[in-house]
C-alpha positions as CSV (number, residue, x, y, z in Angstrom):
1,X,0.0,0.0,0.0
2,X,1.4,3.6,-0.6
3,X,1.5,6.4,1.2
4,X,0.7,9.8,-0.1
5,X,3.3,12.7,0.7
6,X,2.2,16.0,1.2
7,X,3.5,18.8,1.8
8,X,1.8,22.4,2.6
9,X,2.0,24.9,-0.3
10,X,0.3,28.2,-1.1
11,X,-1.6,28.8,-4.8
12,X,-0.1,30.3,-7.1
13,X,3.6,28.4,-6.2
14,X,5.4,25.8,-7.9
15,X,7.1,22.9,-6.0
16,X,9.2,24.1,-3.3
17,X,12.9,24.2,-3.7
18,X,14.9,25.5,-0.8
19,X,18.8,26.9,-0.7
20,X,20.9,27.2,-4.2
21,X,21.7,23.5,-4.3
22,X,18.8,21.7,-6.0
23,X,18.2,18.2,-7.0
24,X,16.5,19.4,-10.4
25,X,18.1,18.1,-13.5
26,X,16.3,20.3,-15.9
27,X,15.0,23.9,-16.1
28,X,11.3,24.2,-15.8
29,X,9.2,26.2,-18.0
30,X,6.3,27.9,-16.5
31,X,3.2,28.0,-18.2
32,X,-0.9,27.8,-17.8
33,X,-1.9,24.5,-19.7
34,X,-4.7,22.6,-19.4
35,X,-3.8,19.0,-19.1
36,X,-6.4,15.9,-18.7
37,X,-5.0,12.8,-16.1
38,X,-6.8,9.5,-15.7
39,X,-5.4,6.8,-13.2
40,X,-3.2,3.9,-15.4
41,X,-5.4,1.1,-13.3
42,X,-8.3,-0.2,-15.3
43,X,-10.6,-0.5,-11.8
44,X,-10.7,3.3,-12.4
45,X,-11.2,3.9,-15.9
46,X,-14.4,6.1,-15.3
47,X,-12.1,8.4,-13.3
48,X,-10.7,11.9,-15.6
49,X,-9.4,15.2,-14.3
50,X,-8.9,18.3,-16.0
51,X,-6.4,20.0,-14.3
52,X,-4.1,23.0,-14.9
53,X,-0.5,22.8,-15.7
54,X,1.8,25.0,-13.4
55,X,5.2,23.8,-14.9
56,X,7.0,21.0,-16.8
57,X,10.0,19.9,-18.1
58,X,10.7,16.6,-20.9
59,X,11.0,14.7,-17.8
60,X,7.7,15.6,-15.7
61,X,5.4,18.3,-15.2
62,X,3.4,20.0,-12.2
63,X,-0.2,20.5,-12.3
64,X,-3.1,21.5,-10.0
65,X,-6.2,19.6,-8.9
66,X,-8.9,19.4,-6.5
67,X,-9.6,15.8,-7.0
68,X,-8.4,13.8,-3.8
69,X,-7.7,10.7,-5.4
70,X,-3.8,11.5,-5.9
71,X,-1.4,9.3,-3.7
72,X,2.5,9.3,-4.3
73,X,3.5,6.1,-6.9
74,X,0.2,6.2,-8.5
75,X,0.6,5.4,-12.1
76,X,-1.2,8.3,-14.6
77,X,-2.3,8.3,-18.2
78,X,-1.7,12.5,-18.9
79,X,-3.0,14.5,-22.3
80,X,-1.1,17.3,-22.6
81,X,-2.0,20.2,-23.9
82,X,-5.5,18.8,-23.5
83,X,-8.6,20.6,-25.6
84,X,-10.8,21.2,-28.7
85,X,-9.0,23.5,-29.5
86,X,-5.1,22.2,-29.3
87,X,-4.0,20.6,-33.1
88,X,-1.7,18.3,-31.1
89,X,-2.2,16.0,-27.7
90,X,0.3,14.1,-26.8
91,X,-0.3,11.5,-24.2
92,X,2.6,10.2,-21.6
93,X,2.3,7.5,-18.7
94,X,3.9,8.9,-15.4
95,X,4.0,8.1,-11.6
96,X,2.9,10.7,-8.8
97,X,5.9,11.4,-6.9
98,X,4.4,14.5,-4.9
99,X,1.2,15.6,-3.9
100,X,1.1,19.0,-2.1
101,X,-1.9,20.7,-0.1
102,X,-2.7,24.1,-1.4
103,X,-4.7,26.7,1.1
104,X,-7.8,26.7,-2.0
105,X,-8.3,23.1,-0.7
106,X,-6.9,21.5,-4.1
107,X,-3.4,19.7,-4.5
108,X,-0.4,20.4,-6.7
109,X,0.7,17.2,-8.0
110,X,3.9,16.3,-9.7
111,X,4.2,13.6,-12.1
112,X,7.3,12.1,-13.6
113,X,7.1,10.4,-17.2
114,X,8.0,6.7,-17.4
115,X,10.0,5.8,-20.7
């Protein structure tokens, strides 16, 4: 069974990093995106979120929510851009590796893409 890490935030932040030495590998590029996520497990097909991207990189992205069903390891199906109105969605399978409480009673999420 995992367990869900979470860590208090405040909107309109991205993850937190403290001090000049982080552990990022890659520069992330800030945008407002919309993004859909359903859960990778069949038991939960019926389940899709439209959520907002904050940030994301070739390796990951962060996005906000105020679905409750996110839980660190949790393995995502994620459209991205997602829309009528986007001539391209590309689709990646990724794993939860944070979930963060935000004061608007919604989550950030992060999600790392599996190759």
């Amino acid at each position: 069974m995992a367990t869900s890490s979470h860590i208090q935030g405040s909107v309109g932040q991205g993850p937190a990093v403290t001090g000049a030495n982080t552990t990022r590998k890659r520069v992330r590029l800030k945008m407002s995106l919309p993004l859909e996520v359903r859960p990778f497990d069949a038991r939960f097909a019926d389940v899709r979120d439209v959520g907002e991207v904050i940030d994301f990189t070739r390796d990951g992205l962060f996005f906000t929510s105020c679905m409750p069903h996110y839980f660190v390891g949790m393995r995502v199906l994620v459209t991205f851009p997602f829309g009528e109105k986007v001539s391209a969605h590309k689709k990646f399978l990724g794993s939860v590796v944070r979930v963060e409480d935000r004061t608007n009673g919604c989550a950030g999420v992060a999600v790392r893409f599996v190759l």
